[in-house]
N, C-alpha and C positions, 0 to 999 in steps of 0.2 A: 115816205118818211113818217115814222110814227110820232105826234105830237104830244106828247101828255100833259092832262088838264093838272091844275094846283087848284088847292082847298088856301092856300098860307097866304096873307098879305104880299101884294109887292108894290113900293113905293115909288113912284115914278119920279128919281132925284138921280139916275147915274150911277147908281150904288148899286151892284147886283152880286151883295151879299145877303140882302132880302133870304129867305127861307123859299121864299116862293120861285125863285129859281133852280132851288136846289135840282130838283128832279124834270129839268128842262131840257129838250132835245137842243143836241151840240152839232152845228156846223161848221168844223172847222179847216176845211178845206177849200180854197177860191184860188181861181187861175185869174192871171188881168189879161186882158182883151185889150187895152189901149192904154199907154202905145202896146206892150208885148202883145202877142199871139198865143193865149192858153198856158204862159208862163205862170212860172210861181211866184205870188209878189215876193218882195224885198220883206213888206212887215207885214206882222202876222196878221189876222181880225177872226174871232170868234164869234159867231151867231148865236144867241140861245133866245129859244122857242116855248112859248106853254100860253096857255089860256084857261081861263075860269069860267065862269056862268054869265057872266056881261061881258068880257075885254080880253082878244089877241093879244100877246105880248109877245116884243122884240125887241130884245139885249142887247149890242153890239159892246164888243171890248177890240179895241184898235189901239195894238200897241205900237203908237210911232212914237219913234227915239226923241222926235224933234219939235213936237205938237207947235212949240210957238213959230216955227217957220212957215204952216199952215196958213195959204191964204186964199182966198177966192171971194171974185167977187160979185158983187148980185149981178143978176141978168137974171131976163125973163126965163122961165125953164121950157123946156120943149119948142125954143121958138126956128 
């Protein structure tokens, strides 16, 4: 996948209407693995990718219908 670098500002606030996204590689394609088996999710999520001269950047836009029903709770990760 081809990445391409930005010259523009991007603000790290959630907001990826920044300039510096503009010309960011799009992945918007993801199967879920768990539960489904390489299914297509339910809601969509788009990836967007680019980098400057100091900082990787990644985008994510997840559009779920229902954001407040969203819950999880802390645990260790990897444990």
């Amino acid at each position: 996948m081809n990445v391409p670098s930005t010259t523009a500002a991007i603000q790290l606030d959630g907001d990826l209407s920044d300039s510096g996204w503009q010309g960011a590689a799009v992945i918007d394609r993801f199967y879920e693995t768990s539960p489904g088996d390489n299914t297509v999710p339910k809601v969509k999520t788009v990836a967007y990718l680019t980098y400057d001269r100091k900082y990787f950047y990644i985008g994510i836009r997840a559009e779920d219908p229902n954001p407040k029903q969203i819950r999880a709770p802390y645990v260790d990760r990897d444990a």
